[in-house]
C-alpha positions in Angstrom: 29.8 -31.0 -39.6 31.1 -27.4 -39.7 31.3 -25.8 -43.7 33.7 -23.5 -44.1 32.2 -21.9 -47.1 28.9 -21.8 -44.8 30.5 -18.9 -42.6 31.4 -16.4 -45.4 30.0 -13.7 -46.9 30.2 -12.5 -50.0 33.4 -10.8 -50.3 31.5 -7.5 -51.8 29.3 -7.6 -48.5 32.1 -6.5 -46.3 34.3 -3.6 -46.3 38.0 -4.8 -46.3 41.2 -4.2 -47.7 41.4 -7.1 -49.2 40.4 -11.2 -50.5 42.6 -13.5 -48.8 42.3 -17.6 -49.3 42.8 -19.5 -46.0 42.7 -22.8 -45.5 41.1 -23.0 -49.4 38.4 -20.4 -48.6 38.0 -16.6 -49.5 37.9 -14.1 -46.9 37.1 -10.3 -46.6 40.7 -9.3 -44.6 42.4 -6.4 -43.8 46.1 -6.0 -43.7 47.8 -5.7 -40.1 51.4 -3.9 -39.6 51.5 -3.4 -43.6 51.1 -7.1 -44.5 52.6 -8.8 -41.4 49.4 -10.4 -40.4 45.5 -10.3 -41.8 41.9 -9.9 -40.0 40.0 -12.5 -41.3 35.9 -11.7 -41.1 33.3 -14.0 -41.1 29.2 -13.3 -40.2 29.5 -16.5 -38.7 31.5 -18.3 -35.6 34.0 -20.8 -37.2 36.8 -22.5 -35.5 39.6 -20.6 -34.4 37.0 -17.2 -35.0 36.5 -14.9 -31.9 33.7 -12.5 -31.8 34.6 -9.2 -32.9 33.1 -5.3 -32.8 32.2 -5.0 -36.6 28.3 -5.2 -36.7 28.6 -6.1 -40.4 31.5 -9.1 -39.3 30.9 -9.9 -35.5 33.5 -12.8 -36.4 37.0 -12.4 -37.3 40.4 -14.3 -36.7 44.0 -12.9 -37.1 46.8 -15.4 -38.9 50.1 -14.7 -40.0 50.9 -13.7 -43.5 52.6 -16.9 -44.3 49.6 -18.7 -43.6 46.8 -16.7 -46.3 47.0 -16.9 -50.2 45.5 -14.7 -52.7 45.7 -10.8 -53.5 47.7 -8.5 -51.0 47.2 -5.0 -50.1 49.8 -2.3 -51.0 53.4 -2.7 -50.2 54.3 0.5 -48.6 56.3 0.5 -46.2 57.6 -3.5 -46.0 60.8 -2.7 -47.3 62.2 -2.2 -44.0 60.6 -5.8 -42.7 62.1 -9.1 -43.7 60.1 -12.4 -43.2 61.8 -15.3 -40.9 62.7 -18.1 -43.9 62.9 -21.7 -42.8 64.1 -24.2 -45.7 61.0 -26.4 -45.2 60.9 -30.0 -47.0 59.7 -33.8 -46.8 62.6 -34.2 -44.5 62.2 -31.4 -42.4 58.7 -30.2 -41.6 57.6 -27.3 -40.0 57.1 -29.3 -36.7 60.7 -30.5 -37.2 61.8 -26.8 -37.1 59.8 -26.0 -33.8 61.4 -28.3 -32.1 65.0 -27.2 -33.3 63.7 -23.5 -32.2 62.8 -24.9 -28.6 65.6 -27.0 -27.7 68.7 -25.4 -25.4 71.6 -24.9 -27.5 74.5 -23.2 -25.9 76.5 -23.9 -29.3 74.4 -22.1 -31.9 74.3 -24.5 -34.5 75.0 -22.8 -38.1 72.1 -24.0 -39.7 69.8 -22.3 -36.9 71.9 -19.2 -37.0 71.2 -19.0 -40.9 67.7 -19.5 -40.3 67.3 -17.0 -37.7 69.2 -14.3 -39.6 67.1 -14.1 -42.0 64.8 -12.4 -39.8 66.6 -9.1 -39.5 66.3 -5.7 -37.9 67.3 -3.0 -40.4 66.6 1.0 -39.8 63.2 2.0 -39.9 61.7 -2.0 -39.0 59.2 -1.3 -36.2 60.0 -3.1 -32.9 57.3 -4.5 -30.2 57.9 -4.8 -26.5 54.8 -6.1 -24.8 54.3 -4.8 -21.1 52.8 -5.0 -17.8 50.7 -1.6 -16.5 53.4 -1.3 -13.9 55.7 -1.2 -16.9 53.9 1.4 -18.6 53.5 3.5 -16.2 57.3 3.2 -15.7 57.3 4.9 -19.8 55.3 7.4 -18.7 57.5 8.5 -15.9 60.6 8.2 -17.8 62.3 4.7 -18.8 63.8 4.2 -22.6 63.7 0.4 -24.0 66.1 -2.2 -22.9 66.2 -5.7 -22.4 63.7 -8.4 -25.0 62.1 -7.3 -27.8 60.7 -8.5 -31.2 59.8 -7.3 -34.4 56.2 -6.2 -34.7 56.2 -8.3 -38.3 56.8 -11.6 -36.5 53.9 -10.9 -33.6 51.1 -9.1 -35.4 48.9 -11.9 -35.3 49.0 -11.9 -31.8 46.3 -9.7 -30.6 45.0 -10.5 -27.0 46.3 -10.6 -23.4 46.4 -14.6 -24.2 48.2 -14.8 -27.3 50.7 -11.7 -26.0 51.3 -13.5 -22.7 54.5 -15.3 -24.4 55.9 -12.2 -25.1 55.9 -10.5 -21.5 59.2 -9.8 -19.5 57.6 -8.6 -16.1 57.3 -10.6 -13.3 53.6 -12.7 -13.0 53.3 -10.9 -9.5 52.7 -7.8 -11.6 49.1 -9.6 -12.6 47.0 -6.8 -15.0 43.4 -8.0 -16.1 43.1 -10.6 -18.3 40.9 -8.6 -21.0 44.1 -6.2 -22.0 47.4 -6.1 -22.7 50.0 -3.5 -23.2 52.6 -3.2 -26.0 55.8 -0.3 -26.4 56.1 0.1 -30.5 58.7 2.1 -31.7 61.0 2.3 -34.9 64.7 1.2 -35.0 67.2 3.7 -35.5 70.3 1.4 -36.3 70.3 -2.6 -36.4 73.7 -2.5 -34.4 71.0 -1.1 -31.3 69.8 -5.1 -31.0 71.6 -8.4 -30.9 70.4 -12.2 -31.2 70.5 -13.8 -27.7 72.7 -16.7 -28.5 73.7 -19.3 -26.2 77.3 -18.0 -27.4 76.6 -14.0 -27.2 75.0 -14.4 -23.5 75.7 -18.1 -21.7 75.2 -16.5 -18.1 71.1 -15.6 -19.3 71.2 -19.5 -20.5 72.4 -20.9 -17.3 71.0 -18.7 -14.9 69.4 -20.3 -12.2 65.6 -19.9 -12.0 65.7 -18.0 -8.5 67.5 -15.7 -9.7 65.3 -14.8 -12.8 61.8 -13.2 -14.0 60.2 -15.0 -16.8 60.8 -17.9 -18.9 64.3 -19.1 -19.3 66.8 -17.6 -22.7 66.8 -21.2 -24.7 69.9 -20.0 -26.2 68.6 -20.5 -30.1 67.6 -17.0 -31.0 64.0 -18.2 -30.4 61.2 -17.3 -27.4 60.1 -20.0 -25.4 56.9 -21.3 -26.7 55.1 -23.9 -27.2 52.9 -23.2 -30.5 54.8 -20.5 -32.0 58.3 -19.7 -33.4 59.0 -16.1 -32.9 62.7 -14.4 -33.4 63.4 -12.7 -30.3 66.3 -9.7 -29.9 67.8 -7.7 -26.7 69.1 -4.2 -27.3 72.9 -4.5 -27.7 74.7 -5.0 -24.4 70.9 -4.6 -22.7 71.6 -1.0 -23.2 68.9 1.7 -23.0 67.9 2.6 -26.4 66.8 6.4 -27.1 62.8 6.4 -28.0 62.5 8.1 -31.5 59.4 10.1 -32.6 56.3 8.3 -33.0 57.2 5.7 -30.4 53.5 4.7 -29.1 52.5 2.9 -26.1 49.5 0.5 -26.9 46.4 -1.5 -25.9 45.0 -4.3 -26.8 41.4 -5.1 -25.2 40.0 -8.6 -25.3 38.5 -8.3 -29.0 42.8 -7.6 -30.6 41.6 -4.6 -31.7 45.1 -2.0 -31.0 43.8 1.3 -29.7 46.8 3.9 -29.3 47.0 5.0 -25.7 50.0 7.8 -26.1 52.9 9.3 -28.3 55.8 10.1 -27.5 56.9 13.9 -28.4 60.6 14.1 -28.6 60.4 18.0 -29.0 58.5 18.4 -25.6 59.6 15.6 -23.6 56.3 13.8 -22.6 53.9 11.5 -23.9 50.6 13.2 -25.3 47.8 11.0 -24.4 45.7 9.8 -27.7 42.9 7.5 -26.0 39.4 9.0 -26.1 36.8 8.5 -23.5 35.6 5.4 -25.4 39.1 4.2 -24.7 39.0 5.5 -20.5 38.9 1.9 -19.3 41.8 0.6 -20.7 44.1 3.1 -18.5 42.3 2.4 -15.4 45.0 0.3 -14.4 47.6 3.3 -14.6 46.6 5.6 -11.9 47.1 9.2 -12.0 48.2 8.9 -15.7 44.6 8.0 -16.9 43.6 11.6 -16.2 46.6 13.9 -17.6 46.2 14.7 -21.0 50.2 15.4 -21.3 52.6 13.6 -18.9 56.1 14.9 -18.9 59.4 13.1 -18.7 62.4 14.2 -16.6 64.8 16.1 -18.7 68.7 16.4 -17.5 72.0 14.2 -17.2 69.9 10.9 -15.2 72.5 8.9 -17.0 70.9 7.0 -19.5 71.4 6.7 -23.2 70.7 9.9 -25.2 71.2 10.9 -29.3 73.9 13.6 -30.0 74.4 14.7 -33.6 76.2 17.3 -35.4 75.1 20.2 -37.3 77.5 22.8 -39.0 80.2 20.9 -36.6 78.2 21.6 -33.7 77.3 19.1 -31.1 73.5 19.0 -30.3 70.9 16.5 -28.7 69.1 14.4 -31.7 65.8 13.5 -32.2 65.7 10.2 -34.7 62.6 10.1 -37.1 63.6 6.5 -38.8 64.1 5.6 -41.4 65.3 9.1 -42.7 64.9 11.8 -40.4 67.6 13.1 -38.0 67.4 16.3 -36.8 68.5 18.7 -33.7 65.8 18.7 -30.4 64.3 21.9 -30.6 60.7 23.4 -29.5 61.1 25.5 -32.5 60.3 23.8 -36.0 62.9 26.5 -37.6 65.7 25.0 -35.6 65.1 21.4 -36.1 68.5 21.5 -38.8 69.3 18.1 -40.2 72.4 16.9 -38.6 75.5 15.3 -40.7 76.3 12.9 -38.0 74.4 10.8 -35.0 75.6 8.5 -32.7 74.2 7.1 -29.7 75.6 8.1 -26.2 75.9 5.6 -23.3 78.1 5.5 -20.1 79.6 2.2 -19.3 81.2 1.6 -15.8 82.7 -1.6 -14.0 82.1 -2.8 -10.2 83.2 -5.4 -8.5 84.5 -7.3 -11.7 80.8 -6.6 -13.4 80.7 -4.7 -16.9 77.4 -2.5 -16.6 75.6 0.3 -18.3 74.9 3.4 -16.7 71.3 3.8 -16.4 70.8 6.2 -13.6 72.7 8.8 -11.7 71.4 10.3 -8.0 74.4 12.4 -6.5 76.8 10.7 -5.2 75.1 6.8 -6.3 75.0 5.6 -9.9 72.4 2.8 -11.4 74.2 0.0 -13.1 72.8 -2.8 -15.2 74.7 -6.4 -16.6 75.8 -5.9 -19.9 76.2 -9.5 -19.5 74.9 -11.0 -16.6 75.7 -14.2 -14.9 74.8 -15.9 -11.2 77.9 -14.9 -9.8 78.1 -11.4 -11.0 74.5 -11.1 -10.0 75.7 -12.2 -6.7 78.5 -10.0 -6.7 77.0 -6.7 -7.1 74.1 -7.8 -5.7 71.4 -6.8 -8.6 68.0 -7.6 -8.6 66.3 -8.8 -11.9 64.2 -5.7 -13.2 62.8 -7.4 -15.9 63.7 -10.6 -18.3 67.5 -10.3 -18.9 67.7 -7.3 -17.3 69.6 -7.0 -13.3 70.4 -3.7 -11.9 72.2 -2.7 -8.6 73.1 0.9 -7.5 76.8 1.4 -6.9 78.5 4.6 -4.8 80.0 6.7 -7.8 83.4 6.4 -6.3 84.2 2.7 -6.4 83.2 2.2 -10.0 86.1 1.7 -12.1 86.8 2.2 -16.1 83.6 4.7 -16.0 83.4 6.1 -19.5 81.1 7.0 -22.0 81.1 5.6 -24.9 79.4 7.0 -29.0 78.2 4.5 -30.7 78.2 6.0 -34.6 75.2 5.1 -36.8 75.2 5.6 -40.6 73.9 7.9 -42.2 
């Protein structure tokens, strides 16, 4: 019979942030996304342990927060993160709650929407967007966040290609290897960027038909499918582009959940500096061209989508949004990167054929739209073809678009 106390070593032995208790015995951890989740290590396989690259810990296993006891590391930072809270009691277990999470609900009961909003996006909470290669490589080249996303507090414990498998929006034809994943992290600028996908806020997702979709159906509850876990899942308001702020990263995760920064995003320059070394090579082998460019540029111009504007000194100027406190004008130069006193977000809305749509591309005389609510018959209507979960686009000619407008959406400052 397997010991528990059998696989640990002293806590001393091993270099880690910090002792955590789980499941009543003490581990060496360190903290993941500032307290979200913990790596336990062990010099010994356990259950539930997978083998890891630390020659002093070739064991380890990730868990939530929720699930550890004992002393925590440093609280930096987790002001902008709030835990989901489920009222848990002899009545209502956590099983019971699962199965609430997981069960089609097109009326939103209030007790679930209490529940759920107590796991809330606020400025500054770090988002997660997990991603195909063919995905990636369409960040490289250009595209902004839109569609399903989650907070990176409720999925650090996920770590592998498995675990992240849940949390994918691309279609399975897209198949990547099985030893990595890829994640989009970035920081939000404004919590009225992302909205709960409610059976109420978007019925057409809930009832569309499964031909006409990619990836597991919208339960309606606020919830992502899943059958072990109970993870609080958002769509960027009206499944809107979002601007990417500085620091946005794209990410890997090879089969040992170890997250190895692949690029950054640099606002001021346009393009995504490469950060993987040649330890690291393998892990873009699935992304062409872009594996050997140290820099990879973005298109710059009006292409339509979603953009920052602020004002400084009551002048208009493209923004660059360093959340939770930094706004400031795009500039190369660091001199004239001025605060600005106001930022909104700029997006051009259009309808076609009935359909209310973003604007996410423009090429001369044809415009890119996407459902800002979608349905089966306005999918049918404008004939769109689903990009991504939740997400159908159609290109339209310019001049049969009706009520085009754009539209600043003020954030707070």
């Amino acid at each position: 019979m397997w010991n528990p106390a059998s696989s640990v070593a002293p806590v001393g032995a091993l270099v880690a942030d910090t002792q955590v208790t789980y499941g009543g015995v003490p581990y060496a951890a360190n903290e993941i996304a500032r307290g979200a989740a913990y790596e336990l290590l062990s010099t010994r396989a356990a259950p539930g342990f997978t083998p890891s690259a630390r020659p002093d810990a070739p064991w380890h296993l990730f868990v939530p927060a929720a699930d550890v006891t004992g002393p925590r590391g440093p609280a930096a930072g987790r002001e902008h993160e709030t835990p989901l809270m489920v009222p848990l009691s002899r009545g209502r277990t956590w099983d019971d709650f699962h199965r609430l999470s997981q069960t089609p609900d097109p009326r939103y009961s209030p007790e679930l929407a209490d529940i759920r909003a107590t796991a809330a996006v606020r400025r500054g909470t770090r988002m997660i967007k997990v991603l195909s290669a063919r995905q990636v490589g369409g960040y490289l080249k250009g595209w902004l966040p839109a569609g399903f996303c989650y907070r990176e507090w409720d999925v650090a414990h996920l770590r592998t290609a498995g675990e992240l498998r849940v949390l994918r929006t691309d279609d399975d034809r897209h198949a990547d290897s099985p030893d990595v994943a890829y994640a989009l992290r970035w920081r939000a600028v404004d919590p009225c960027d992302y909205e709960v996908p409610t059976g109420a806020a978007y019925p057409g997702l809930v009832s569309m038909p499964s031909g006409y979709r990619v990836g597991p159906p919208l339960l309606g509850t606020g919830f992502t499918p899943s059958a072990q876990h109970v993870i609080p899942e958002f769509v960027t308001a009206n499944l809107t582009d979002i601007p990417l702020p500085a620091n946005t990263a794209l990410l890997a995760y090879p089969g040992d959940g170890t997250e190895v920064v692949l690029f950054t995003f640099q606002p001021e320059q346009r393009g995504w500096l490469r950060m993987a070394g040649p330890a690291a090579r393998h892990l873009l082998a699935g992304l062409g061209s872009a594996a050997d460019q140290e820099y990879l540029p973005v298109p710059s111009g009006d292409r339509g989508t979603s953009r920052l504007v602020g004002r400084h000194q009551g002048v208009e100027h493209d923004t660059v949004a360093d959340p939770p406190e930094e706004f400031r004008v795009l500039a190369m130069s660091r001199a004239a990167r001025y605060p600005v006193e106001t930022l909104a977000r700029r997006t051009r809305f259009a309808t076609w054929r009935g359909a209310a749509c973003s604007v996410v591309g423009v090429e001369g005389a044809w415009v890119r739209l996407r459902l800002c609510r979608p349905d089966a018959d306005q999918v049918v209507a404008i004939g769109a073809q689903c990009h991504e979960r939740g997400v159908y686009e159609a290109w339209a000619p310019a001049e049969e678009l009706a009520d085009y407008r754009t539209v600043d959406q003020p954030y707070r400052l």
